[in-house]
N, C-alpha and C positions, 0 to 999 in steps of 0.2 A: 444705468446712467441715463437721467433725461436729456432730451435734446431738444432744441429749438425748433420751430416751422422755418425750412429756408422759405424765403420772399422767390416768387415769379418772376420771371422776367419782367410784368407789368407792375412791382413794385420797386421803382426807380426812379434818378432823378429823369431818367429816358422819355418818362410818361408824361414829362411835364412839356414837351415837342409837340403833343398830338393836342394842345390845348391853346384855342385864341382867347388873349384876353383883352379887355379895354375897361376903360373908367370915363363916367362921362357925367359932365353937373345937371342939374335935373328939379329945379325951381330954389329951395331948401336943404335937397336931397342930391347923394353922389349915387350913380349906377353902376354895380361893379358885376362885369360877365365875365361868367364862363362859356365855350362852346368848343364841344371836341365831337367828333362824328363815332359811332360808332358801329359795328357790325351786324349787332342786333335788330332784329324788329323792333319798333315802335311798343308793338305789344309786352314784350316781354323787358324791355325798359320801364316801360310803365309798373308794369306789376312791381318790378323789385326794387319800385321807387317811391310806393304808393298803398301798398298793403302790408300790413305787420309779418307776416312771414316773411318779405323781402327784404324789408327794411332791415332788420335783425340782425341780416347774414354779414351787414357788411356797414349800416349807419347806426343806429339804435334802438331800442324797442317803441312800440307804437300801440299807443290805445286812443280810445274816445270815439264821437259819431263820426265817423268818415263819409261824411258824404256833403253836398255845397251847404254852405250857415254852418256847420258843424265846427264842432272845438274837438281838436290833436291837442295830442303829450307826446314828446319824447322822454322815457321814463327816466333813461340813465342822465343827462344833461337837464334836466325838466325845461327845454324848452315849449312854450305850449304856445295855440292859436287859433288863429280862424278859417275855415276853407273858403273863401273868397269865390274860387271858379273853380269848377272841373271838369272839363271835359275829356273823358276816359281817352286815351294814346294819343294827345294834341298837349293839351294844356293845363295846367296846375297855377293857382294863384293861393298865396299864405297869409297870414302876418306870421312874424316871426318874432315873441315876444320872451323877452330872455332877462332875467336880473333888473327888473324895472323899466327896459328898453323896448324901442318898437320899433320893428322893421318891415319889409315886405321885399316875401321870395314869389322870384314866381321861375317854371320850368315848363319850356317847350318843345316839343318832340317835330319833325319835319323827315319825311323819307325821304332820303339820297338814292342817290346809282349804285351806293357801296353799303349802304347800313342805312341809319338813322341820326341826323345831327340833332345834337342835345345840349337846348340853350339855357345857360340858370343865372337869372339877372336875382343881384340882391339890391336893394334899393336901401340905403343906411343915411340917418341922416347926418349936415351937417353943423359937428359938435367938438367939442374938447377933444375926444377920442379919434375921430377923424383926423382932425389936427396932431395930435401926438401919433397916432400909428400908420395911419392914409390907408390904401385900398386893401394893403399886404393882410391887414390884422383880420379881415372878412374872405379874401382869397386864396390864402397858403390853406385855412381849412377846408374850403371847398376844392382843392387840389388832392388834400389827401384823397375827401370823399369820392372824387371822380374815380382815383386810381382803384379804391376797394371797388366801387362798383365796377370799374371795369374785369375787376378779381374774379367777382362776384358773376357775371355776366359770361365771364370765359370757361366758366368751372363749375360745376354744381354740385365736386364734390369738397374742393379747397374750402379750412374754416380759413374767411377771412379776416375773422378777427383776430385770430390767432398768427395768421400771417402780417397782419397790420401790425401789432402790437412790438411785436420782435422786430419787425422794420424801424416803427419809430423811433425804439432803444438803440438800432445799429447806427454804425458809423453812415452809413448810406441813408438813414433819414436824417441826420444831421445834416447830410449836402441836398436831402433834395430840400428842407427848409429853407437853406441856404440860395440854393438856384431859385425856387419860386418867389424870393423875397426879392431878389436881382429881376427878376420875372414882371412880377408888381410892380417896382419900382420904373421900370422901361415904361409900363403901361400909365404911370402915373403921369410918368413927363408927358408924353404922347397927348394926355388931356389939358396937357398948359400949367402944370402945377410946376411952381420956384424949384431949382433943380435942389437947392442945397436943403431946402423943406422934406422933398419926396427923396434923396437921399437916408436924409436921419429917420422921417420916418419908418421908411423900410429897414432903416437897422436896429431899430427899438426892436420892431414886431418881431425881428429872428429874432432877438436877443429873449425874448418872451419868449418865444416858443422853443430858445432852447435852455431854459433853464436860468438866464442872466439875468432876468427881473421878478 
C-alpha cells in the first residue's frame, strides 16, 4: 500500500505566526513583505536560496548565468529574470518576469541573536490584478515558500516537495490558504486600503488558490 509524506510540524497553518507582513504603496507600485527570523546561518539560507541544488529541494529548478547582469529560469513555472544585485549572505535583487508581467523581488539576510532575519520584499505593480486580488494573490505564495524552506533548512534529509505537495491537497493547506489570506487581508487595511475592497479581494485570491475560480 502506498502512503503519503506526513507534513512536519512546520507544515502548518502554525508557520504562518513566525511571519510579519506589510503592504505599502511605492510611486506606481505596491510593496508586499515578507519577514520571519530564522535559526539558520545567513550562509546556509543563502545557499538554499540562491544555487540550483538548493533551490530544488524546496522552490524550483534553476538554470542560467548566476551571477550580477546575469539571466535565471525557473524551469518548472518558467518564471525568468535578471540579477540585478548580489551580494553573497546580505542581499539579492531580481526582476521577476512571469506571463508578460514585470516585477521586482528582492531578499535580505541580517544576523540576529537567534538566527538570521530574512526579508523578501516583492514590489508588483499597480494594475487590474492588484485591484482584483490585493497583496494576498503575491503573498499566500510566498508563505507557502517560506514554510518549505523552512522544511528544507530543518532537515536535510525530508523531500520537501513531496511533503509540500500532500500538504497542499490536505485539509490543513486548505486552512492555511485560508489563514494567510485573512493574514493579507489585516495587512492590506493596515496600508489604508477601503476595507470592503481588501475584503473581496482577499476572498477572490483563496478562492483561486483553492480551486473556485
Amino acid at each position: 500500500m502506498e502512503t503519503k509524506p506526513v507534513a512536519p510540524a512546520g507544515a502548518s497553518t502554525e508557520s504562518l505566526e513566525t511571519v510579519t507582513r506589510s503592504v505599502a504603496r511605492d510611486g506606481t507600485s505596491y510593496v508586499v513583505t515578507l519577514e520571519r527570523i530564522f535559526p539558520n546561518s545567513s550562509a546556509a539560507i543563502w545557499s538554499s536560496c540562491t544555487t540550483p541544488d538548493g533551490l530544488v529541494r524546496w522552490f524550483e529548478p534553476l538554470e542560467g548565468q548566476l551571477l550580477r547582469g546575469g539571466r535565471y529560469r525557473l524551469t518548472a513555472s518558467g518564471t525568468s529574470g535578471t540579477i540585478e544585485r548580489c551580494e553573497p549572505h546580505r542581499e539579492l535583487q531580481v526582476t521577476w518576469e512571469y506571463d508578460g508581467d514585470l516585477s521586482h523581488v528582492g531578499l535580505t539576510l541580517e544576523p540576529t541573536a537567534s538566527g538570521t532575519r530574512l526579508s523578501l520584499r516583492h514590489v508588483v505593480p499597480d494594475n487590474e490584478h492588484w485591484a482584483q486580488y490585493g497583496p494576498a494573490a503575491t503573498g499566500i505564495g510566498w508563505d507557502g515558500a517560506l514554510t518549505a524552506l523552512a522544511l528544507a533548512l530543518g532537515d536535510d534529509d525530508v523531500d520537501v516537495q513531496s511533503v509540500m505537495a500532500a500538504f497542499n491537497e490536505s485539509d490543513g493547506g486548505r486552512r492555511f490558504v485560508e489563514a494567510a489570506s485573512e493574514r493579507w487581508c489585516i495587512a492590506h487595511l493596515s496600508a489604508g486600503a477601503d476595507p470592503d475592497d481588501a475584503h473581496e479581494a482577499a476572498a477572490r485570491t483563496a478562492s483561486f488558490y483553492l480551486g473556485g475560480e
